[in-house]
DSSP file (Angstrom, degrees, kcal/mol; ACC not computed):
  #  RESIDUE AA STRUCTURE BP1 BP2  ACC     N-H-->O    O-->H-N    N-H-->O    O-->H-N    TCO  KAPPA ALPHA  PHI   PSI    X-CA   Y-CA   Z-CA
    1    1 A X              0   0    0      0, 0.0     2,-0.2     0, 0.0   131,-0.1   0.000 360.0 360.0 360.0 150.4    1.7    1.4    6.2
    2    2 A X        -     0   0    0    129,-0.3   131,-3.5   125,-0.1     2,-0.4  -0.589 360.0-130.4-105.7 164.2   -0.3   -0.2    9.3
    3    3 A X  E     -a  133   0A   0    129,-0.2    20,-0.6    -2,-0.2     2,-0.3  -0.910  17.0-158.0-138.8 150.7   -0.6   -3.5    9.7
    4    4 A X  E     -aB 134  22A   0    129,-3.8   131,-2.3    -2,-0.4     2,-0.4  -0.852   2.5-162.7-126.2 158.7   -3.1   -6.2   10.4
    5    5 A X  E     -aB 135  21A   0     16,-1.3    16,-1.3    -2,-0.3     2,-0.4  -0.977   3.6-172.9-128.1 157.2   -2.9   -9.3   11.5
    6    6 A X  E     -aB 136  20A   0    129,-2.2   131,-1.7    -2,-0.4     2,-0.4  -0.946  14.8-161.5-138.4 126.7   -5.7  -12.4   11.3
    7    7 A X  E     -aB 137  19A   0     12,-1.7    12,-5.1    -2,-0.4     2,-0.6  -0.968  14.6-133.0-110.2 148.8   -5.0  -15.4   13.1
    8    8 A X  E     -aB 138  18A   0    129,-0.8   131,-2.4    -2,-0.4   132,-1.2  -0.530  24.2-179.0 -82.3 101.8   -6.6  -18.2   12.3
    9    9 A X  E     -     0   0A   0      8,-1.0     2,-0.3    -2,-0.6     9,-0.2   0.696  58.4  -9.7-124.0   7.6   -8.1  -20.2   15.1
   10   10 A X  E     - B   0  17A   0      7,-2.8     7,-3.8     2,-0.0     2,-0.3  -0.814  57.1-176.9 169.5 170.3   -9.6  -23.0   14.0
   11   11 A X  E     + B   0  16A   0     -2,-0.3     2,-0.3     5,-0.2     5,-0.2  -0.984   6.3 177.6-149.1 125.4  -10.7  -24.7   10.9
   12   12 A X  E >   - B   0  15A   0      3,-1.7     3,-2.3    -2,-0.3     2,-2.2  -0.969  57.4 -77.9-147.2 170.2  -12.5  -27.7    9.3
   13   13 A X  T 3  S+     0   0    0     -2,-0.3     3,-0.1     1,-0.3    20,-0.0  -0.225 130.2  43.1 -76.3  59.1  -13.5  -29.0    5.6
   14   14 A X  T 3  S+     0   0    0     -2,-2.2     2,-0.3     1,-0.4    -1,-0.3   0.116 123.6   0.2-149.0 -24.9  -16.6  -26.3    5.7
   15   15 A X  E <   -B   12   0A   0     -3,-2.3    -3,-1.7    17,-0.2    -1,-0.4  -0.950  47.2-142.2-166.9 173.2  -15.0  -23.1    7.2
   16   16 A X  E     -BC  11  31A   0     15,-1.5    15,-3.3    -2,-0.3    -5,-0.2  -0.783  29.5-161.5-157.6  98.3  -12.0  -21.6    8.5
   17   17 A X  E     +B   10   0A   0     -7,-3.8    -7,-2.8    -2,-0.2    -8,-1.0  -0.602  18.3 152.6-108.0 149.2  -12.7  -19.0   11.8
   18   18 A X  E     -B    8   0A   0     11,-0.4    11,-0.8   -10,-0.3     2,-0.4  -0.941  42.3-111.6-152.1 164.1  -10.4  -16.2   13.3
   19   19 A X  E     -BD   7  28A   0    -12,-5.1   -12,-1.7    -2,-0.2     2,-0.4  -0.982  30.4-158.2-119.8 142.2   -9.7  -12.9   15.1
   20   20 A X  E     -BD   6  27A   0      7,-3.0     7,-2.7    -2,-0.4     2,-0.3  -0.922  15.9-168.7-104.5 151.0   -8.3   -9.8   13.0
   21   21 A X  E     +BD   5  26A   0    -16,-1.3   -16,-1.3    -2,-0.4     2,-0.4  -0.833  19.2 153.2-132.0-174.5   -6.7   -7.5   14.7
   22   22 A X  E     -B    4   0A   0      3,-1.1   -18,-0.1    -2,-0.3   105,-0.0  -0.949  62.2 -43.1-158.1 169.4   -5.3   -3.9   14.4
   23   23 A X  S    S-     0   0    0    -20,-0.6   103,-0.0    -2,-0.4   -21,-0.0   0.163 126.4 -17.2 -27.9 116.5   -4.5   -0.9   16.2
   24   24 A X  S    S+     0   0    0      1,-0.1    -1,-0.1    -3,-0.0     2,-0.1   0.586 122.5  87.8  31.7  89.4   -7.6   -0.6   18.5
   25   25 A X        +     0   0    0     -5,-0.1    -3,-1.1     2,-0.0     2,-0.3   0.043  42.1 159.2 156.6 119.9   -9.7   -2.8   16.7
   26   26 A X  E     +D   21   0A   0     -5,-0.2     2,-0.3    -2,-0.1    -5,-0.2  -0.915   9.3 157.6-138.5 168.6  -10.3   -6.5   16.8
   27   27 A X  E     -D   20   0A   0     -7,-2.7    -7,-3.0    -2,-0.3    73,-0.2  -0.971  41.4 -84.3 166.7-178.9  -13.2   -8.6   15.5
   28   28 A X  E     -DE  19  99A   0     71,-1.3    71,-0.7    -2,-0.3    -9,-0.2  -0.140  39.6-142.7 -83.3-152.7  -13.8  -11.8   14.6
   29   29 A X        -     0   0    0    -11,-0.8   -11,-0.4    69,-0.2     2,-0.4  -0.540  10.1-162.1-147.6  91.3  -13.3  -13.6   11.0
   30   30 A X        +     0   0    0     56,-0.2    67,-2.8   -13,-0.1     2,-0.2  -0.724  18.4 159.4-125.8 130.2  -14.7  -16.1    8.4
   31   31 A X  B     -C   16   0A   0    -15,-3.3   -15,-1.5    -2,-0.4    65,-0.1  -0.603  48.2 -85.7-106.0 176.1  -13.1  -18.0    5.4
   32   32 A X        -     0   0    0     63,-0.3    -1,-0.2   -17,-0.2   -17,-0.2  -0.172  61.9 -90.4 -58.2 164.8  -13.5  -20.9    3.2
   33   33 A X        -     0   0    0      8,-0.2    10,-0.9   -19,-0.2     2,-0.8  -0.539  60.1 -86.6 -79.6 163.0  -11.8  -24.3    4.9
   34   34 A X        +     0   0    0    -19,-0.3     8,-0.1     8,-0.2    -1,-0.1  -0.574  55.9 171.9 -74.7 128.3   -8.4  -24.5    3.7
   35   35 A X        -     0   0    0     -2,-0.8     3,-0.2     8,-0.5    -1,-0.1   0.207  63.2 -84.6-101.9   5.4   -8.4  -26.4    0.3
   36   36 A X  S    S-     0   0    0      7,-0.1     6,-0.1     1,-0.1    -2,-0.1   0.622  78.7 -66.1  84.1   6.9   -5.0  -26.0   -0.8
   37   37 A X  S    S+     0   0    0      6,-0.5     2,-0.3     1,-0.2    -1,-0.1   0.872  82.6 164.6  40.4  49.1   -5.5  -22.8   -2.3
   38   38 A X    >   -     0   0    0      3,-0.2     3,-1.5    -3,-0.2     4,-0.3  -0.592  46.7 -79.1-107.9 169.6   -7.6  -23.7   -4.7
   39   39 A X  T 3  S-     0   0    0     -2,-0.3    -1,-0.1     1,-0.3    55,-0.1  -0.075 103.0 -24.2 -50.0 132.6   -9.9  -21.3   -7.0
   40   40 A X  T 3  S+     0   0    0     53,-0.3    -1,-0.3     1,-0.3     3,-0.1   0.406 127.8  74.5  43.3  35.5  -13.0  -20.3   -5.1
   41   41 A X  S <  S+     0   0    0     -3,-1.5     2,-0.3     1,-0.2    -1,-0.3  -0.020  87.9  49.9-163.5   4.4  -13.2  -23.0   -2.8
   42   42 A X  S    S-     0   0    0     -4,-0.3    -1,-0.2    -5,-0.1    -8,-0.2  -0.977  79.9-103.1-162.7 151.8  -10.3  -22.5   -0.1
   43   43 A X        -     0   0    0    -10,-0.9    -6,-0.5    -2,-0.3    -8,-0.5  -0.403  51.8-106.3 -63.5 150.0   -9.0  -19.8    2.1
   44   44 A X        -     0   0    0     50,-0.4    -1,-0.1     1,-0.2     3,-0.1  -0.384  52.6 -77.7 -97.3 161.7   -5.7  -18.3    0.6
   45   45 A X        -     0   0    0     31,-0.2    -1,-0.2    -2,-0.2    91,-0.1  -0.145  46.1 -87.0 -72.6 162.0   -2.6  -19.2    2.2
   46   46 A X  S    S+     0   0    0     -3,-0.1     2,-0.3    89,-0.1    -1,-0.1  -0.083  84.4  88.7 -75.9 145.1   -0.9  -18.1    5.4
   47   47 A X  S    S-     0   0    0     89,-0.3    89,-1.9    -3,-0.1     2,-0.4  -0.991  75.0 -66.4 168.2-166.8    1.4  -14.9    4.4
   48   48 A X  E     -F  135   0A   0     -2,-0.3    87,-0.2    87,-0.2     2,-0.2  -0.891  39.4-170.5-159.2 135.4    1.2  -11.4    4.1
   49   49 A X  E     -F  134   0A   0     85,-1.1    85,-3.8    -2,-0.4     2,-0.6  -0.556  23.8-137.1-100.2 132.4   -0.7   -9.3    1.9
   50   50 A X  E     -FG 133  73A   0     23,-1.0    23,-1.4    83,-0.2     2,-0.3  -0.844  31.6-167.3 -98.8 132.6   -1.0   -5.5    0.8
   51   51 A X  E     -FG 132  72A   0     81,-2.7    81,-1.3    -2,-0.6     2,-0.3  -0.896   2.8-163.6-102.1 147.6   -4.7   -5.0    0.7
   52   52 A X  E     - G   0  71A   0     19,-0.9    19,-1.2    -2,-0.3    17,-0.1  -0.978  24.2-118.3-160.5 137.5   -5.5   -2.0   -0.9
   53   53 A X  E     + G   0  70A   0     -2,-0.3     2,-0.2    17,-0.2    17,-0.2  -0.396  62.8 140.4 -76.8 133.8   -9.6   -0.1   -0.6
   54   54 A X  E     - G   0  69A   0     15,-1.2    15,-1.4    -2,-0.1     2,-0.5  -0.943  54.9 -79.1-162.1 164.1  -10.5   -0.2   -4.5
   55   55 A X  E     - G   0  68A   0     -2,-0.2     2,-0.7    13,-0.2    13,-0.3  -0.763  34.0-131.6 -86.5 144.9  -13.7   -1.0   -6.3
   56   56 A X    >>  -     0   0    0     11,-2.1     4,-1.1    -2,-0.5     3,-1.0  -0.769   8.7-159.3-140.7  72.5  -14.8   -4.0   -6.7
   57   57 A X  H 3> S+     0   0    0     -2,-0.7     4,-1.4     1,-0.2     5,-0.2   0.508  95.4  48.7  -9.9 -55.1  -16.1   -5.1  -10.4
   58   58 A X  H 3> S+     0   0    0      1,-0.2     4,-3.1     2,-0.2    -1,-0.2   0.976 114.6  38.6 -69.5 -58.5  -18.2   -8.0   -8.9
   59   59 A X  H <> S+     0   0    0     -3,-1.0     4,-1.2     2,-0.2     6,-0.4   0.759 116.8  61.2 -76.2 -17.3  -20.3   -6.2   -5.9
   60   60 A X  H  X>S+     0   0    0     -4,-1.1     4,-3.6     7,-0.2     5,-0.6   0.870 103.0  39.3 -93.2 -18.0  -20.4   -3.5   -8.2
   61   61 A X  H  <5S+     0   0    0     -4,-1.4    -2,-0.2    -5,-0.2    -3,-0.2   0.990 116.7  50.5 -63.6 -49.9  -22.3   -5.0  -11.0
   62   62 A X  H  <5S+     0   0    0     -4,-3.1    -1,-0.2     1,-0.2    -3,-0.2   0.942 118.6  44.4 -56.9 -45.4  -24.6   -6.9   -8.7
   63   63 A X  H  <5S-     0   0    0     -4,-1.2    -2,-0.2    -5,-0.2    -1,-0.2   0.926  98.1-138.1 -51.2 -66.0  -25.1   -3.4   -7.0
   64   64 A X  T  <5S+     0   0    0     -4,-3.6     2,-0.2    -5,-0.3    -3,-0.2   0.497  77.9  59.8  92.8  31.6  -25.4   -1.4  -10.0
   65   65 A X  S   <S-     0   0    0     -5,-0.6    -2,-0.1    -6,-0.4    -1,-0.1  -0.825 102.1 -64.4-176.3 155.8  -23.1    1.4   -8.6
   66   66 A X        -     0   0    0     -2,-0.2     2,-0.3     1,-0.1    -6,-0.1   0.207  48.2-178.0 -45.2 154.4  -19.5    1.6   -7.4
   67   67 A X        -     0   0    0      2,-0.0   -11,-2.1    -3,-0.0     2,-0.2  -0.970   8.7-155.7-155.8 139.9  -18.9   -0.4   -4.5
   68   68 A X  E     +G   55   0A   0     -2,-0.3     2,-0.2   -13,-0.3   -13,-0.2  -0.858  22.8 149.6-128.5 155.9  -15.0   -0.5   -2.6
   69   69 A X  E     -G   54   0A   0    -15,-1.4     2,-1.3    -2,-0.2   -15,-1.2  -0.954  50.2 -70.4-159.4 176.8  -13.7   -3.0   -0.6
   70   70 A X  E     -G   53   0A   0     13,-1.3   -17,-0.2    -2,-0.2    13,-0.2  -0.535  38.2-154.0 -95.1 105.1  -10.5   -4.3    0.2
   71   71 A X  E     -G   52   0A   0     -2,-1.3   -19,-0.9   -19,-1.2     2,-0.7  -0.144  10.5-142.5 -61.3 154.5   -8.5   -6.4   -2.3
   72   72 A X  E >   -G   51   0A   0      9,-2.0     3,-0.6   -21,-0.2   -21,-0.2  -0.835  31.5-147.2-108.8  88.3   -6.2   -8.7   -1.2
   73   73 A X  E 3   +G   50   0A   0    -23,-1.4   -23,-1.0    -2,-0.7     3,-0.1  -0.396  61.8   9.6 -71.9 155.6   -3.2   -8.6   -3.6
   74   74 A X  T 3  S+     0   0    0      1,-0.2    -1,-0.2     4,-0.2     3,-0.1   0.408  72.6 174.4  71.7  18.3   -0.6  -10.7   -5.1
   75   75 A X    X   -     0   0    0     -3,-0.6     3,-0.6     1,-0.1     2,-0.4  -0.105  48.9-104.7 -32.2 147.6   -2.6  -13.9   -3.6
   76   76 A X  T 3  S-     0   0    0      1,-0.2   -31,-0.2    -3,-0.1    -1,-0.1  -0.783  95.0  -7.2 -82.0 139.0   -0.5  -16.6   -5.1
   77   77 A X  T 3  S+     0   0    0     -2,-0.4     2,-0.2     1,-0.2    -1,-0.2   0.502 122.5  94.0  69.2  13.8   -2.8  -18.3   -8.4
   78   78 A X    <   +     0   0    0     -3,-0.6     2,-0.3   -39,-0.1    -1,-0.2  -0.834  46.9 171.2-131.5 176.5   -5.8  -16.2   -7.2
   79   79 A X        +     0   0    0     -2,-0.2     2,-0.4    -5,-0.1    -6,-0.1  -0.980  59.7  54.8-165.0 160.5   -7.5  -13.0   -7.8
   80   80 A X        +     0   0    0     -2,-0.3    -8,-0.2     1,-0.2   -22,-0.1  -0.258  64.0 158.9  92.9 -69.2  -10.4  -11.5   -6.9
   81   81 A X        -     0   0    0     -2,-0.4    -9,-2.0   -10,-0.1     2,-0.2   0.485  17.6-179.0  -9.0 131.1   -9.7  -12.0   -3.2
   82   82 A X        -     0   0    0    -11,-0.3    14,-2.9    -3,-0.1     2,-0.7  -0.958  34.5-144.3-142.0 147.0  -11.9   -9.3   -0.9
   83   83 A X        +     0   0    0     -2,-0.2   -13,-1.3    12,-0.2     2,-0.2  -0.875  49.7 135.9-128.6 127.0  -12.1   -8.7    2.0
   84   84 A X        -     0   0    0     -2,-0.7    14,-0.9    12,-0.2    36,-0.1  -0.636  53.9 -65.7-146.6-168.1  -16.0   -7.8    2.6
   85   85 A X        +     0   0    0     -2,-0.2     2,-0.2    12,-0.2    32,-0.2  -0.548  60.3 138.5 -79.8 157.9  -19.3   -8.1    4.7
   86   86 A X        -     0   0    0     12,-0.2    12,-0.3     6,-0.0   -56,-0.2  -0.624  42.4-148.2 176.7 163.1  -21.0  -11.7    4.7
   87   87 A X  S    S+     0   0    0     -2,-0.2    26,-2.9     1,-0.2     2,-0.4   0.672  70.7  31.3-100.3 -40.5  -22.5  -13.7    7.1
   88   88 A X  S >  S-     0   0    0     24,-0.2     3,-1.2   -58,-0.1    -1,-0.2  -0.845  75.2-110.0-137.4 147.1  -21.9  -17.7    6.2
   89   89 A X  G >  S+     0   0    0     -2,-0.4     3,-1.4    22,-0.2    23,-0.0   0.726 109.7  66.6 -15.0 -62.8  -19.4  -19.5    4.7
   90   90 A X  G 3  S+     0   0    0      1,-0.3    -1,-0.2     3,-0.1   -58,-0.0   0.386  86.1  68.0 -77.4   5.8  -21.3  -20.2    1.8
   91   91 A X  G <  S+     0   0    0     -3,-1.2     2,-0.3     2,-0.0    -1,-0.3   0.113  89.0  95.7-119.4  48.9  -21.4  -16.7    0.7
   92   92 A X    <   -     0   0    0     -3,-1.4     2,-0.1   -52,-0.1   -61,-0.0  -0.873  48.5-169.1-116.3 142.5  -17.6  -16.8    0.0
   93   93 A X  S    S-     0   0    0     -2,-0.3   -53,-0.3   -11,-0.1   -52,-0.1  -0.574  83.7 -63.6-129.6  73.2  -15.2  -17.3   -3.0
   94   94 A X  S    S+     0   0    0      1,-0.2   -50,-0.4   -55,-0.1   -62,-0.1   0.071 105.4 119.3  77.6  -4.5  -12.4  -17.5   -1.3
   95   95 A X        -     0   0    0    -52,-0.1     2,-0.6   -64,-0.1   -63,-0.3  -0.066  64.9-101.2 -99.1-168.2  -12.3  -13.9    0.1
   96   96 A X        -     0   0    0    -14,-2.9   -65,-0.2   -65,-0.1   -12,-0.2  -0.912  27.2-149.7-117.9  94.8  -12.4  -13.0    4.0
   97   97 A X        -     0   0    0    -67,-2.8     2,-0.4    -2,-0.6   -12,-0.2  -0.238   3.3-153.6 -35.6 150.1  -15.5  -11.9    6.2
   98   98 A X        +     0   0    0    -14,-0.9    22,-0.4    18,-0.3   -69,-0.2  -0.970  19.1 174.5-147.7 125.4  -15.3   -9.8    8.9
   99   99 A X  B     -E   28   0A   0    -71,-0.7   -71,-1.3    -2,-0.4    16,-0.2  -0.624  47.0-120.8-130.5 174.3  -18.3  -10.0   12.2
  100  100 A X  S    S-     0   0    0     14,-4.1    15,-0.2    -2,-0.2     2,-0.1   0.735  98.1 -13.7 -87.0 -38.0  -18.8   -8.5   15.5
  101  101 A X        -     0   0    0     13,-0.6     2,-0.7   -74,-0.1    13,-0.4  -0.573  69.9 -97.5-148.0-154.0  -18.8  -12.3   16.7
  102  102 A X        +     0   0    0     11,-0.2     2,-0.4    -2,-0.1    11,-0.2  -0.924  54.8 151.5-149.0 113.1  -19.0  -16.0   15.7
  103  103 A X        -     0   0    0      9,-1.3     2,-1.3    -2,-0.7    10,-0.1  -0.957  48.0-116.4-133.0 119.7  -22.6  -17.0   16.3
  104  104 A X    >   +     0   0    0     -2,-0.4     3,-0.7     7,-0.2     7,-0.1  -0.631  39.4 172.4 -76.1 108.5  -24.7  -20.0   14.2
  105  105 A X  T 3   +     0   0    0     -2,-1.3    -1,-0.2     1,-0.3     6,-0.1   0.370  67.9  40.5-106.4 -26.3  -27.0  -18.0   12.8
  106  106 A X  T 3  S-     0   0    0      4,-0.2    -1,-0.3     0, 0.0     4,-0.2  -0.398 108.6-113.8-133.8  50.6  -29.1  -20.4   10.3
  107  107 A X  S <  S+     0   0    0     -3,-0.7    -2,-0.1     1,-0.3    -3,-0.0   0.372  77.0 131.3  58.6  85.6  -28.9  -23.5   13.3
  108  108 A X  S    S-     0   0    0      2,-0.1    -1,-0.3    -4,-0.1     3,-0.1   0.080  83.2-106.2-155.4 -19.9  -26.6  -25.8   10.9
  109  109 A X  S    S+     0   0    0      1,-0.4     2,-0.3    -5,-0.0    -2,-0.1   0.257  91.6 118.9 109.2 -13.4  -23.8  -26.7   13.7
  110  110 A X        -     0   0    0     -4,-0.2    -1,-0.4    -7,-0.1    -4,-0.2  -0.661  67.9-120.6 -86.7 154.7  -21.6  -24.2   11.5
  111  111 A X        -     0   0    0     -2,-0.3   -22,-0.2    -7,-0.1     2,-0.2  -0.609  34.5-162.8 -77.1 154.7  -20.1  -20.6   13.4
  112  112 A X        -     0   0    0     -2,-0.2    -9,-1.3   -24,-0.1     2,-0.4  -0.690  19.5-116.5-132.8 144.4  -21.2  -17.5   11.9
  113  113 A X        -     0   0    0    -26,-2.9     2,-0.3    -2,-0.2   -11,-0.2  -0.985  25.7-154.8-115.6 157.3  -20.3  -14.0   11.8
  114  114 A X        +     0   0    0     -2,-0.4   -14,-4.1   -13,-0.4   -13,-0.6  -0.848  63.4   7.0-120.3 153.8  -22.7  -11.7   13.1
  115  115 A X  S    S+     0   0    0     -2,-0.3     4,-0.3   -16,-0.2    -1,-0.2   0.981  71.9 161.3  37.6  84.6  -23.2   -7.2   11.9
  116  116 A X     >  +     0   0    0     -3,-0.2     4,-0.6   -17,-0.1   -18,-0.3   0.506  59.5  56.8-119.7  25.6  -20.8   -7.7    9.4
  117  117 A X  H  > S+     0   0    0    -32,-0.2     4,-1.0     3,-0.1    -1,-0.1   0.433 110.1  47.2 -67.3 -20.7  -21.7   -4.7    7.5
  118  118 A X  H  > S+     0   0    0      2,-0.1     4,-1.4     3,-0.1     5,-0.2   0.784 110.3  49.1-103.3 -20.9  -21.1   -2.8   10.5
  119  119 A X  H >> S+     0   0    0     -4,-0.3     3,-1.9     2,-0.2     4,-0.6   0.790 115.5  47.3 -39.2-100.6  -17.5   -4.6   11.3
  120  120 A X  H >X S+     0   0    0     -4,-0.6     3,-4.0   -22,-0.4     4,-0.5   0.457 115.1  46.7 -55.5-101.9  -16.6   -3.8    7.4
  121  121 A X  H 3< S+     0   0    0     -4,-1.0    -1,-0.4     1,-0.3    -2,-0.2   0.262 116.0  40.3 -51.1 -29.0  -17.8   -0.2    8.0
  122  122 A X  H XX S+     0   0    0     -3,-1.9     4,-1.6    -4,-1.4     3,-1.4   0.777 119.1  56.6 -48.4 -46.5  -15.8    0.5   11.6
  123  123 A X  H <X S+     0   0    0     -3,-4.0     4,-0.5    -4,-0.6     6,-0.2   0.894 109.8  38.4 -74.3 -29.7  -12.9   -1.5    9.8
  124  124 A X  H 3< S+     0   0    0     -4,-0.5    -1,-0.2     2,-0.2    -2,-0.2   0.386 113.2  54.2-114.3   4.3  -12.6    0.6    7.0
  125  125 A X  H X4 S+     0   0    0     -3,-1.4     3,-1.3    -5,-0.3    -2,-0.2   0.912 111.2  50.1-106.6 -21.8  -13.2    3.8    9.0
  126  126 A X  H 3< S+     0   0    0     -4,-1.6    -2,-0.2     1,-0.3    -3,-0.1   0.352 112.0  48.1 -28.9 -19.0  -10.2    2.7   11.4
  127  127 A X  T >< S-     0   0    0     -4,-0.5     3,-2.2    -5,-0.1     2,-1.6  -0.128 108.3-124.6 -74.2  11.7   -8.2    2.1    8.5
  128  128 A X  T <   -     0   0    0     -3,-1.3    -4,-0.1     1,-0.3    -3,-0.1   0.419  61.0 -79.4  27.0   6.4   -8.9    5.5    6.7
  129  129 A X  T 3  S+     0   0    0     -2,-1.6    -1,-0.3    -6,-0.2     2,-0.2   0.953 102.9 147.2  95.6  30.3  -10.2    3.4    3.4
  130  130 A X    <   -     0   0    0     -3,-2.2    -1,-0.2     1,-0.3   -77,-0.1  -0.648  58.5 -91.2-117.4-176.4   -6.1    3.3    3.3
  131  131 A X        +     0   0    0     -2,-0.2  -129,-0.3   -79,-0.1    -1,-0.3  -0.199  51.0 174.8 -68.1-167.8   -3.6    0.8    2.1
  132  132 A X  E     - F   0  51A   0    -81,-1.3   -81,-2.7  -131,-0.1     2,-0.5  -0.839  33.7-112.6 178.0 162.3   -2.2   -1.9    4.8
  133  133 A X  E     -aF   3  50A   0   -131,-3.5  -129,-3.8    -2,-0.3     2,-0.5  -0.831  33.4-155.0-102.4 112.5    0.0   -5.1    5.3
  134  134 A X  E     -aF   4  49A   0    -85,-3.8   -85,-1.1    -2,-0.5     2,-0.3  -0.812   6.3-162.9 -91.2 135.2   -2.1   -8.2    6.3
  135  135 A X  E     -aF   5  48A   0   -131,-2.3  -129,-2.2    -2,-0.5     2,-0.4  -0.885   1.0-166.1-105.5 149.3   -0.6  -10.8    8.0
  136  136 A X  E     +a    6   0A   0    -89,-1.9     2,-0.3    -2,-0.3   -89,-0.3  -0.973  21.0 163.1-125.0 154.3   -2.5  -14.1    8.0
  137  137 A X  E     -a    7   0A   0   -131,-1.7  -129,-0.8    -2,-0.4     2,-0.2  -0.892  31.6-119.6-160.2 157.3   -1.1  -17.2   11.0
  138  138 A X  E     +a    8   0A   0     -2,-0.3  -129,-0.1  -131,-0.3  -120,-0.0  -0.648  23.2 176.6 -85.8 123.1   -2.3  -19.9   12.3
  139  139 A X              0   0    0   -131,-2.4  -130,-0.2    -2,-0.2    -1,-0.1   0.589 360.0 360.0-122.1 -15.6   -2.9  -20.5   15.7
  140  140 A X              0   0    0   -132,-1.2  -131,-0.1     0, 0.0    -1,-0.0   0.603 360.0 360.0 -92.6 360.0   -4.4  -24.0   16.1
């Protein structure tokens, strides 16, 4: 199983920014701030996760046709956990965004990720869409 790692490199009570990395392939990362691990409001806690490419009942109903991502299992007291395109902070419930870079994009004093539909799609074709062991650490 291949393995990934996201460290975590800094963080405050609005966001929580990072680099993932894997075999040939890095890029950058945005969560929720840490909260505790609480429900839709905080990045899940530092550990490691088998994520595994599945469809994803929420993005597909907004879609209206299958849509895959990666789930993050066995999160402790969560569920749901994704790891999928987004831009801001605020369009997270806990789950992990994945950019080309960390840019403020909407002017608010917050970091950003920037082409993160084309991260997600280069991560998941580096990954063959297969399972893999995420590690999450802390570097600050």
């Amino acid at each position: 199983m291949k393995k990934v790692i996201l460290t975590r490199t800094s963080g405050d009570d609005k966001q929580t920014l990072g680099v993932l990395t894997t075999d040939g392939f890095t890029c950058k990362s945005l969560e929720l701030p840490d909260k505790n691990n609480a429900s839709r409001v905080s990045c899940i806690p530092l550990g490691t996760y088998v994520c595994k490419y599945s469809k994803s009942p929420l993005f597909s109903k907004n879609a209206g046709k299958d849509v895959f991502t990666y789930a993050v299992l066995n999160v402790p007291k969560r569920a749901g956990i994704r790891i999928h395109s987004a831009n801001y902070a605020r369009q997270l419930l806990g789950c992990i965004a994945l950019g080309a870079a960390h840019k403020d994009l909407d002017i608010d004093g917050q970091l950003d990720v920037i082409h993160s539909g084309d991260t997600m799609r280069k991560f998941e074709e580096v990954m063959n869409k297969e399972d893999f062991e995420l590690t999450i650490i802390k570097s600050y």
